[in-house]
C-alpha distance (Angstrom), angle and dihedral (degrees) to the residues before:
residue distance angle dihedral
X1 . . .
X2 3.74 . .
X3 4.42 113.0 .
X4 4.00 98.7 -123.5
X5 4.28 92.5 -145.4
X6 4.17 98.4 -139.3
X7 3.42 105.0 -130.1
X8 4.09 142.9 173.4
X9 4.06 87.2 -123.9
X10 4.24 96.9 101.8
X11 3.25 88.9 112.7
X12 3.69 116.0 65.7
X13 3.98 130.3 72.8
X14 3.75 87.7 -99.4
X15 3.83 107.4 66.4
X16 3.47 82.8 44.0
X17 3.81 96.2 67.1
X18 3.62 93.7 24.2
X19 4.30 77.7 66.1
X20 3.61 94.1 48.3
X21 3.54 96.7 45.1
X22 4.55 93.0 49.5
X23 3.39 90.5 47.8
X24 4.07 98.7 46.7
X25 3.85 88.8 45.7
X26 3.71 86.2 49.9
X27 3.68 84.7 53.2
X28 3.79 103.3 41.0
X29 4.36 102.9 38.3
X30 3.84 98.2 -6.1
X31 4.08 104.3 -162.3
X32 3.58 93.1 27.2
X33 4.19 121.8 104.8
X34 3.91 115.7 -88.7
X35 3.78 112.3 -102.7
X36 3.44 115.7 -148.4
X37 4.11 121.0 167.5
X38 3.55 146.7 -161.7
X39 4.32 125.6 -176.9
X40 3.28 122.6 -149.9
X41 4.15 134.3 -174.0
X42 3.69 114.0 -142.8
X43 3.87 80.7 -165.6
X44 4.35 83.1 128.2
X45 3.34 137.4 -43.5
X46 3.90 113.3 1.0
X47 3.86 102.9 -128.8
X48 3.62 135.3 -152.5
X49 3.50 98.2 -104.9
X50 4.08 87.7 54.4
X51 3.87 75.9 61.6
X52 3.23 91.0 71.0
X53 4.41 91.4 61.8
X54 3.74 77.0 65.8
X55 3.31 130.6 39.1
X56 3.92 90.8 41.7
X57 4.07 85.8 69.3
X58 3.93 89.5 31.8
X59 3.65 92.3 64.1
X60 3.52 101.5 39.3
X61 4.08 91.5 49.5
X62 3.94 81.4 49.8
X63 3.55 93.5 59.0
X64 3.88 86.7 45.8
X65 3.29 90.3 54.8
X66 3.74 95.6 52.0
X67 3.71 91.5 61.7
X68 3.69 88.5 59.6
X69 3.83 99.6 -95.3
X70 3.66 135.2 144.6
X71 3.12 113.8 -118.4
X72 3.80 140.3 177.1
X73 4.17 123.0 -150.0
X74 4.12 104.1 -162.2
X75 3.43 105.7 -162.6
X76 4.28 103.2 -168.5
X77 3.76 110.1 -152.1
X78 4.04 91.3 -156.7
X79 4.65 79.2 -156.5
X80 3.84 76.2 137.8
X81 4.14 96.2 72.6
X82 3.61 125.1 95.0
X83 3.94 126.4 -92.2
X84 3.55 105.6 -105.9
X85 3.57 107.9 172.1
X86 3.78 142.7 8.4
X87 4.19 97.3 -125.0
X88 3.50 129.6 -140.8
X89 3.66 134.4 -94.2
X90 3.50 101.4 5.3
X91 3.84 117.3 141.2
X92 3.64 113.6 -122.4
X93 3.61 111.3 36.3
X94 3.89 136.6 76.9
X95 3.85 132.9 -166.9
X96 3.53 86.8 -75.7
X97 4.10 88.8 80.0
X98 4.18 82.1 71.2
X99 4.07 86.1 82.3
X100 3.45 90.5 74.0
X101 3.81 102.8 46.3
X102 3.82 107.9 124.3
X103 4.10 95.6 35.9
X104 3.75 119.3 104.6
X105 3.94 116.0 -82.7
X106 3.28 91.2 -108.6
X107 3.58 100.2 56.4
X108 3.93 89.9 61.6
X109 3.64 112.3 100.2
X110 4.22 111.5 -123.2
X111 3.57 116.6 -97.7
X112 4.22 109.5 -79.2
X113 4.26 109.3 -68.9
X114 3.67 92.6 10.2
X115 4.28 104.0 131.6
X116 3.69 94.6 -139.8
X117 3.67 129.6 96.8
X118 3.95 109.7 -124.4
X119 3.83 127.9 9.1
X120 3.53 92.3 -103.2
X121 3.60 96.4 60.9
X122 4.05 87.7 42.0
X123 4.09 86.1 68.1
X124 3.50 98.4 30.5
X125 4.50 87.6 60.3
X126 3.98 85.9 60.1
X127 3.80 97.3 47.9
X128 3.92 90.6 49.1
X129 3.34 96.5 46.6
X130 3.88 94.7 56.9
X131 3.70 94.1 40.8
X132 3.63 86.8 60.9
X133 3.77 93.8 53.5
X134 3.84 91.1 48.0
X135 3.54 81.1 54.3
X136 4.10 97.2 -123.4
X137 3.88 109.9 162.6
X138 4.17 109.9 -152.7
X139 3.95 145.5 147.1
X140 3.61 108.2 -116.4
X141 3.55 114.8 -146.2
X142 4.19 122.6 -162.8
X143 3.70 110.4 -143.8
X144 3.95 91.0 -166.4
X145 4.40 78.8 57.1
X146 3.49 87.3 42.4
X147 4.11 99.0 52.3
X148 3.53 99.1 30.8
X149 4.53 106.4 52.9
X150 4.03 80.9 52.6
X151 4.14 94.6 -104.1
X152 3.74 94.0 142.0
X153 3.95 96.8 38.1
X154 3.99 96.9 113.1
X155 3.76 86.7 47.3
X156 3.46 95.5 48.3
X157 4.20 89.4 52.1
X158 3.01 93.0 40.2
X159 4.12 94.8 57.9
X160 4.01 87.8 43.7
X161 3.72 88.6 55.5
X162 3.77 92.0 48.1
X163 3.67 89.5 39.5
X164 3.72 96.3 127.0
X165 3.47 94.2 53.4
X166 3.88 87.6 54.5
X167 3.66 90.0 48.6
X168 3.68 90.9 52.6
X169 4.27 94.5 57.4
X170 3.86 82.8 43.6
X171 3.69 92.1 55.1
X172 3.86 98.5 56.1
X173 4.11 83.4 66.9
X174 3.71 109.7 32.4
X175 4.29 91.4 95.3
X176 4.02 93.7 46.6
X177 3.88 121.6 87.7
X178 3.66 123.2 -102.4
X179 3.38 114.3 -106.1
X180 4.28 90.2 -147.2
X181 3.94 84.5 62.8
X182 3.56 87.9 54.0
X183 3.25 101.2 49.9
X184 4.02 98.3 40.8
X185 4.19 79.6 54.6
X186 4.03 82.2 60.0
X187 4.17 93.2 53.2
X188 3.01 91.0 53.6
X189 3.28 101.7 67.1
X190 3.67 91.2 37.6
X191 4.60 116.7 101.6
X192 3.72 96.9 -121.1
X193 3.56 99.7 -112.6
X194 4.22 90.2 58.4
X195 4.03 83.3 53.5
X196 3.43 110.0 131.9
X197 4.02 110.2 -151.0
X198 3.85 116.4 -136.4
X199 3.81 133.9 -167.4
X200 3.12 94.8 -117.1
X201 4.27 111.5 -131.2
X202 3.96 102.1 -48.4
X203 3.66 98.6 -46.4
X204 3.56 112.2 -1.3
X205 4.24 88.0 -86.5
X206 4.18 93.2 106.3
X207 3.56 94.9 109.5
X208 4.11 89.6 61.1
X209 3.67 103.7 122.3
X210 4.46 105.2 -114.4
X211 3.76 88.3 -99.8
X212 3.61 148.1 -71.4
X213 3.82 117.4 -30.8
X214 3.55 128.8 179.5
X215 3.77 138.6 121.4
X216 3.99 94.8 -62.0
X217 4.29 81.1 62.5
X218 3.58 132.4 -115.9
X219 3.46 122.4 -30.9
X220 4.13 117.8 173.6
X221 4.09 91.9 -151.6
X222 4.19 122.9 97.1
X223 3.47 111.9 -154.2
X224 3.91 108.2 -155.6
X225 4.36 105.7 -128.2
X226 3.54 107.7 -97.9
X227 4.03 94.1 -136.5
X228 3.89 107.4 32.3
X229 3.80 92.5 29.1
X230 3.78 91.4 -135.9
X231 4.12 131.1 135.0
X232 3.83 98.0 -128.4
X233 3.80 90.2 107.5
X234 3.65 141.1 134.3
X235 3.63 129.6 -141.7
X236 4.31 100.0 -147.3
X237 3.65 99.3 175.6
X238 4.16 142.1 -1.5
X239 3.44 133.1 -177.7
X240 4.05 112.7 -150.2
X241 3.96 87.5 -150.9
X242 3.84 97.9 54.1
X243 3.40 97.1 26.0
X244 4.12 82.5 -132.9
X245 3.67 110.9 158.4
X246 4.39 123.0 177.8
X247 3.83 108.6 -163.9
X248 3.70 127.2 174.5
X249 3.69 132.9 -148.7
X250 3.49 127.4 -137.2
X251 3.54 100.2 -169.6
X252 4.11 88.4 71.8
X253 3.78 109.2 -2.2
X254 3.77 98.4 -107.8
X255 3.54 122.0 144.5
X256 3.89 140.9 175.6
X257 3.48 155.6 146.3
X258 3.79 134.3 -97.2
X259 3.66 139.8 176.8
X260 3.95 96.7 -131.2
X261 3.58 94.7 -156.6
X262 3.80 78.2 83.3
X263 3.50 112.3 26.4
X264 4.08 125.9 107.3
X265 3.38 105.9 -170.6
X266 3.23 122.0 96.3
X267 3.89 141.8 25.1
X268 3.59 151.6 -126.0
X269 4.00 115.1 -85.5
X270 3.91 99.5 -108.4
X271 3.56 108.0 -110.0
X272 3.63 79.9 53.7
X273 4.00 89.9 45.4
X274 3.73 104.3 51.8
X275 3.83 103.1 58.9
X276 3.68 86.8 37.4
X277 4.11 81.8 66.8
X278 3.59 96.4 40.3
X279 3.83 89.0 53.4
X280 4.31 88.4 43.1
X281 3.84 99.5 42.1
X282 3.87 91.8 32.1
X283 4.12 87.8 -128.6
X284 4.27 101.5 -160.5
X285 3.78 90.7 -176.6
X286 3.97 134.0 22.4
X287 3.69 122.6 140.6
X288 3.79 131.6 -155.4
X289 3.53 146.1 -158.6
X290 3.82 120.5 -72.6
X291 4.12 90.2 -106.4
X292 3.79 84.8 83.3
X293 3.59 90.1 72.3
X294 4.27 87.1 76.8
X295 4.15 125.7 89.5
X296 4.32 99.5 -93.6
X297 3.68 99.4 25.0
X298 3.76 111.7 147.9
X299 3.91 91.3 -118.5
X300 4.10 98.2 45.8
X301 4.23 79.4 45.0
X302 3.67 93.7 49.4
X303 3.73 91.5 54.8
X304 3.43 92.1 64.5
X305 4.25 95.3 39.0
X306 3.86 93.1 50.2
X307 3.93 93.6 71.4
X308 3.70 88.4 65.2
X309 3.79 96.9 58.6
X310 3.55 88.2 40.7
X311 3.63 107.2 -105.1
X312 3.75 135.4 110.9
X313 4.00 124.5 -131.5
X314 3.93 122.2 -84.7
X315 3.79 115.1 -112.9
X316 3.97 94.8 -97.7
X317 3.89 120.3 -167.7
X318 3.80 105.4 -155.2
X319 3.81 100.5 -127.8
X320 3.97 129.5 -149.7
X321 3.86 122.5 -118.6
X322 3.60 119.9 -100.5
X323 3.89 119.4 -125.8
X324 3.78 134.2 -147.4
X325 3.80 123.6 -138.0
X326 3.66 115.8 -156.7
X327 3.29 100.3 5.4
X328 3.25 98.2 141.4
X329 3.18 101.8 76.8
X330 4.15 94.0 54.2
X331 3.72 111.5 135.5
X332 4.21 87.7 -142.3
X333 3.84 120.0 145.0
X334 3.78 82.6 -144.6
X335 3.21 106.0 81.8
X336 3.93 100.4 -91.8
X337 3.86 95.4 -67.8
X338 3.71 104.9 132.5
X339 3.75 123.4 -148.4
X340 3.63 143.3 -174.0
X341 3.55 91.7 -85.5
X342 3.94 94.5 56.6
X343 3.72 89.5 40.4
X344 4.38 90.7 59.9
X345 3.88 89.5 47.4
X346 3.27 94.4 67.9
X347 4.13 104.1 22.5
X348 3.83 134.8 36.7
X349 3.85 119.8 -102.4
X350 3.48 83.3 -120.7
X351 3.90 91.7 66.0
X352 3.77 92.1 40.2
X353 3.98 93.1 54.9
X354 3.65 87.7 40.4
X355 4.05 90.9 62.9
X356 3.49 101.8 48.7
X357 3.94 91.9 38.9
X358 4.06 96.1 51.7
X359 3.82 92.0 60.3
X360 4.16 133.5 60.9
X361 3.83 116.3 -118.0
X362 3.30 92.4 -95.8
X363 3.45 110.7 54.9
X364 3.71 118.3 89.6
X365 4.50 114.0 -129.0
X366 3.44 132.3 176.9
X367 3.62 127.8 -121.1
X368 4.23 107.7 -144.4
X369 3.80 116.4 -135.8
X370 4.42 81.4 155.9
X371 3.96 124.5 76.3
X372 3.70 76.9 -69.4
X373 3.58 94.4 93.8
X374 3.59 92.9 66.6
X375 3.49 87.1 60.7
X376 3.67 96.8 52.8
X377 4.10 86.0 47.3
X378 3.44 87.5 65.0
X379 3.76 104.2 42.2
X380 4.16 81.6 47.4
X381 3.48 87.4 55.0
X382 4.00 104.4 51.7
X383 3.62 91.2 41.1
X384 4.05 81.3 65.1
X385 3.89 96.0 47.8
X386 3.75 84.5 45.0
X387 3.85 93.0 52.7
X388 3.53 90.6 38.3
X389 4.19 95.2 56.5
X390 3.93 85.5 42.1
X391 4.45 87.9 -112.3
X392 3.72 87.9 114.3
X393 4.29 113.6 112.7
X394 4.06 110.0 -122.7
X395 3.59 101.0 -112.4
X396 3.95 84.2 56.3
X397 3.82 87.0 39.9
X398 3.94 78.9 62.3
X399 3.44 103.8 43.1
X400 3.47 97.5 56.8
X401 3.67 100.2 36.6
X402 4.27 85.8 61.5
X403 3.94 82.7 42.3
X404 3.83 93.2 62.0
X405 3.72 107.7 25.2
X406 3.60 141.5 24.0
X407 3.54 142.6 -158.5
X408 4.15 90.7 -78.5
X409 3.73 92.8 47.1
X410 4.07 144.1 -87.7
X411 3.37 117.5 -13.3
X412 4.22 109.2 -126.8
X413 3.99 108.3 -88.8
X414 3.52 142.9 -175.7
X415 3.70 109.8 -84.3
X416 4.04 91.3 -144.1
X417 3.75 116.6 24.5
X418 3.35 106.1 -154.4
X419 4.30 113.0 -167.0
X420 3.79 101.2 -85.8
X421 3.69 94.4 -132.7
X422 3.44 91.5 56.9
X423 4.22 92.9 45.5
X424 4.10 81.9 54.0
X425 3.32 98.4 43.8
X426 4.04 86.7 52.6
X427 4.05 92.5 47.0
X428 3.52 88.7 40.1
X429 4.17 95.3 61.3
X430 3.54 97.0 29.8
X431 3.57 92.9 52.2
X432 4.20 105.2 -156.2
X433 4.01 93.8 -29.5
X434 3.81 104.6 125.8
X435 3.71 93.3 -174.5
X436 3.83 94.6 58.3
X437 3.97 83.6 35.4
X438 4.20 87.4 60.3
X439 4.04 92.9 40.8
X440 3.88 89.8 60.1
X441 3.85 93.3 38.5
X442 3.90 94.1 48.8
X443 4.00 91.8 46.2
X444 4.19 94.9 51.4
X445 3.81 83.4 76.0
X446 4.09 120.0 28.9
X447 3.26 94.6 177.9
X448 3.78 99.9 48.7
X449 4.17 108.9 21.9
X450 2.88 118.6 -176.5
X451 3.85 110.5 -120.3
X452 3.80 106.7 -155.8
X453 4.32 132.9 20.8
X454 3.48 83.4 -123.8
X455 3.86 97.1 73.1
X456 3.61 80.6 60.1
X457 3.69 104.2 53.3
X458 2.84 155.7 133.9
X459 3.83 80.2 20.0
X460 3.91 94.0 58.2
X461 4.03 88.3 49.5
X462 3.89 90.6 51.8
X463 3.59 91.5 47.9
X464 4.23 90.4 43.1
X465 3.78 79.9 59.9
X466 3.61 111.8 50.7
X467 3.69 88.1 50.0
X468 4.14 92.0 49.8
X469 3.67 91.7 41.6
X470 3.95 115.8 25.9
X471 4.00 106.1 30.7
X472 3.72 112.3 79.1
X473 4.27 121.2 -113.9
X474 3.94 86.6 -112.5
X475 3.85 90.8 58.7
X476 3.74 96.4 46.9
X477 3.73 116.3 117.2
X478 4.60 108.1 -113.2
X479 4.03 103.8 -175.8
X480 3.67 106.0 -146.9
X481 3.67 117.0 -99.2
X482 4.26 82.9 -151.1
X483 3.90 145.4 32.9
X484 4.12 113.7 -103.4
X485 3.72 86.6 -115.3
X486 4.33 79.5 -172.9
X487 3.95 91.3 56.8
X488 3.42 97.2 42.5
X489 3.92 93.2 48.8
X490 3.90 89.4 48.6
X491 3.79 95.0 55.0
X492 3.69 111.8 115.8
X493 4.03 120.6 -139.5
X494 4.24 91.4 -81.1
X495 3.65 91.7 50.4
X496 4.34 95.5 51.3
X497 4.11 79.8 43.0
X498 3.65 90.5 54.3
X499 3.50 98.0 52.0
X500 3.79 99.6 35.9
X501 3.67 80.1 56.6
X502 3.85 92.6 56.0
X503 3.87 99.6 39.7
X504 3.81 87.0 51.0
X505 3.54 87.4 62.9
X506 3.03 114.2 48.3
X507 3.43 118.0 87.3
X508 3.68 83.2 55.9
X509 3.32 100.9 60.1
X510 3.94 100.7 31.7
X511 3.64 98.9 150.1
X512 3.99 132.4 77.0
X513 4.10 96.6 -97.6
X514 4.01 86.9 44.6
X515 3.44 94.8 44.2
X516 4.00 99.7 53.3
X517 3.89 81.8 44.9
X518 3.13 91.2 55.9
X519 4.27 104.6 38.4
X520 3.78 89.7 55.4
X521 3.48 98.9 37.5
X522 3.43 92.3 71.2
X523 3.43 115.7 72.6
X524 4.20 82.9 47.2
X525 3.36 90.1 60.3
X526 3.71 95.2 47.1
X527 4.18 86.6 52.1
X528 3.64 85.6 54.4
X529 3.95 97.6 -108.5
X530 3.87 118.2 121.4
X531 3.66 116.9 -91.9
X532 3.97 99.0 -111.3
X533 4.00 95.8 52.7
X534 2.96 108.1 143.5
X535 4.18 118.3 -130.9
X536 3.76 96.5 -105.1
X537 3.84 88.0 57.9
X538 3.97 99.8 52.7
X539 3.81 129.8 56.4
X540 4.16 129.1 -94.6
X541 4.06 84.6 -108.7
X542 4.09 87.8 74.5
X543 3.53 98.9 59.6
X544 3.93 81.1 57.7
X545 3.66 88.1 56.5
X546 3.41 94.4 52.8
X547 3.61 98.5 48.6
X548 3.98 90.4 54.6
X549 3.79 82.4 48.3
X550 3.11 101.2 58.2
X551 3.73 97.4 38.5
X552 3.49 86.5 56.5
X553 3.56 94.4 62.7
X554 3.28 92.8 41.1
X555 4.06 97.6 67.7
X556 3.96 84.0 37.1
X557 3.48 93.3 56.7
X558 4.15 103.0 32.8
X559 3.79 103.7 -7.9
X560 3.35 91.6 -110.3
X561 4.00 133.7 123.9
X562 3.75 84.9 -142.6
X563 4.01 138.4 41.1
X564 3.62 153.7 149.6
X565 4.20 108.9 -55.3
X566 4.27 104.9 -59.9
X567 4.18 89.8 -115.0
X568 3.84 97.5 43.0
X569 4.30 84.8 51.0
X570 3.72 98.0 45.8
X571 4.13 84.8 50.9
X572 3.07 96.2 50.6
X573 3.85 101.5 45.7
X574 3.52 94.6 38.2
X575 3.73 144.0 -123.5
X576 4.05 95.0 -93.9
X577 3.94 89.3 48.9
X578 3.57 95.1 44.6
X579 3.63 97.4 47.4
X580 3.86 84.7 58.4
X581 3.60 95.8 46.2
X582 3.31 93.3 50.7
X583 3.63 93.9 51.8
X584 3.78 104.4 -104.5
């Protein structure tokens, strides 16, 4: 009998499905492992909004798991489904890729220099490799495996003998418009770095036609052409008591006959495929994208297709899409569609699990690859102080308990997690020179330095590469090598007094804390109020001040009106170099 662990997390969308999901599996095969399940197309890059096909399930079958549960995490690689298009932007291929649209995904070769042996398997190695850093546990299943060593043969006869009733469900949606047409109408008109990125249907197959119709009928089964290897076939006669089937291809003009009861190549259509699986692998729980909530989407479809295999439809949260801000301005070789794997080079899983976690299925977030991300650092990182004093609300408590941990343990961290901004800030002025890097690092806290980069990574190498590969050259931080001998001459008698005032300072408050003391203390003191008042004791015209302070510095300092945060700069360009740039 499973241990149900009591816990505080009632609150959030999670032990709400994780519920559901126990007690249908109790209903459906009680005593038998959960199965929740996720599909994925390795048809190119794996984006960040196919995340979402994954780490919905992941975290519910996580909770599961908590309670002391079996459970099962079916990952379908969908390796199986037909090359439909030769992307964009992808290093290593040229036009010449389009010869092998219509063949099985796995009979594409991988992009030129890639180590793997088909192009499925080429995008299928990145996806892995970042679900293992976000820490998600799951049974991978190949669909090309699957079709081609005969496991789904009695499924597949038994859909061609029911074939009629399949056509029938199909029927009731052929007329209506396709919701993917729809919402391809609405990216369009979208600027690239608003895009939202959708799972598409399942796996990225819902544009498959329903199945193979010509004058022998309708028949929901693809074979693959036995001499170009391609999917534009047609099925021209079957007999249910043979199992003989003649198709034809029109790619080439070859055509045979096969007894299907042995035959491994080819597939069901999709809409035909999925609730086949959910009836084979017994799926409990597997959500999908929010196009399923149209007349003739594959999951609404499937509903009605499982009963014939026998099966019954997963509990399936529609889920939101995921958006990208700034991403634009990606340097990616693949055409600007960020993935996992460009999302963990320049954030920690824990951040990553923590943003599809904190929000229900259906509601739509962003993922920041802008200055936003700084932002999001430092929400991350008073949620944490908040959970660590016990201030933190329970649904939060949740969130970022599934964020950092799962149901195997901690995922790795960063022993001492310096504020992101201020790691960027650092990488971005010292440009790659560790030793400078460490001096700033160890001087932000005297009283606790940090002895070695490494206490600050991976963090600091996440922030190192936003700033080297996200923020534009014009918005890069250049010290000066020399003073503005013209600026400093044109200062009138407040603006010596203001930084006579700062200099004198500063080997007092040499440290981050002292330093943003000390940078907005000044123009207080120089009104004549005392340089900890706080803002609800001094009048709006101070904030002016400040801001003329600051931009001051600013064009001192890097000739800019603009800059990293004041204390973070003066660190880093330290206290002999500012006193000469500052005219000392």
């Amino acid at each position: 009998m499973p241990i149900v662990a009591q816990s505080t997390e009632t609150t959030d969308w999670v032990s709400r499905f994780a519920d559901e999901v126990i007690e249908e599996s109790e209903r459906r095969a009680p005593g038998k492992p959960v199965v929740v399940a996720s599909g994925l197309s390795p048809s190119g890059p794996i984006h960040l909004g196919n995340l979402r096909e994954v780490m919905t399930p992941h975290l519910v079958a996580d909770e599961i798991r908590r309670r002391g549960y079996q459970v099962r995490h079916l990952i379908s690689w969908d390796d199986y489904d037909r090359y439909r298009k030769v992307p964009a932007g992808i290093d290593g291929i040229d036009e010449s890729w389009a010869e092998h649209i219509g063949k099985p995904l796995t009979s594409v070769p991988a992009p030129k220099g890639s180590p793997h042996p088909n192009w499925a398997e080429h995008f299928k190695a990145a996806m892995i490799e970042s679900l293992a850093q976000l820490g998600v546990e799951f049974d991978g299943i190949s669909q090309t495996e699957q079709y081609t060593s005969g496991v789904y043969r009695e499924q597949i006869l038994h859909a061609m003998k029911h074939r009629q009733d399949i056509d029938a469900v199909l029927a009731q949606y052929r007329t209506k418009p396709k919701p993917a047409d729809q919402k391809k109408q609405q990216a369009k008109q979208k600027p690239v770095d608003e895009a939202e990125l959708e799972a598409a249907e399942g796996s990225g197959a819902a544009e498959e036609d329903d199945g193979s119709s010509g004058s022998a009928g309708y028949f929901p089964y693809k074979p693959y052409c036995g001499n170009c290897e391609k999917d534009l076939t047609t099925v021209t006669a079957y007999d249910d008591d043979s199992t003989e089937l003649t198709y034809s291809c029109t790619a080439c003009g070859f055509s045979e006959t096969v007894r299907l009861s042995e035959f491994n190549r080819g597939k069901l259509v999709w809409k035909v495929d999925w609730p086949m699986r959910w009836a084979y692998e017994g799926v409990i729980f597997e959500p999908s994208g929010v196009d399923h909530s149209s007349p003739g989407s594959s999951f609404q479809v499937g509903g009605q297709i499982v009963g014939i295999f026998g099966g019954k439809q997963p509990i399936g949260p529609m889920y939101a899409f995921v958006g990208i801000s700034g991403m634009a301005k990606m340097s990616s070789s693949r055409g600007g569609v960020p993935t996992p794997g460009d999302a963990l080079k320049i954030m920690e899983p824990q951040l990553l699990r923590w943003l599809y976690a904190r929000r229900r299925p259906n509601q739509s977030f962003k993922i920041a690859f802008d200055q936003e991300i700084q932002r999001l650092y430092d929400e991350w990182d008073r949620l944490d102080a908040k959970v660590a004093d016990g201030s933190a609300l329970p649904a939060d408590v949740a969130a970022h308990s599934r964020a950092v941990r799962t149901a195997a343990g901690e995922l790795p961290k960063t022993a001492r997690p310096l504020p992101y901004r201020t790691l960027a800030s650092v990488a971005d002025i010292t440009a790659g020179h560790e030793d400078q890097a460490l001096r700033i690092l160890s001087e932000l806290d005297p009283s606790s330095p940090l002895a070695s980069l490494d206490e600050a990574r991976p963090r600091y190498d996440k922030a190192e590469a936003w700033i080297n590969t996200h923020v534009p050259a014009d918005q890069r931080t250049i010290v000066r090598e020399e003073p503005d001998a013209e600026l400093l001459k044109s200062l009138d008698d407040a603006g010596r007094a203001s930084l006579r005032l700062l200099l004198d300072g500063l080997a007092e408050h040499w440290s981050l804390d002292g330093l943003t003391h000390l940078v907005y203390g000044v123009p207080k003191v120089q009104a004549g109020f005392p340089a900890d008042a706080t803002p609800k004791e001094l009048p709006p015209e101070i904030k002016t001040a400040q801001r003329s302070f600051f931009a001051l510095l600013y064009h001192l300092l890097v000739g800019r009106d603009t800059g990293p945060r004041l204390p973070t700069l003066l660190l880093a360009v330290g206290q002999e170099r500012v006193r000469r740039l500052l005219g000392a």
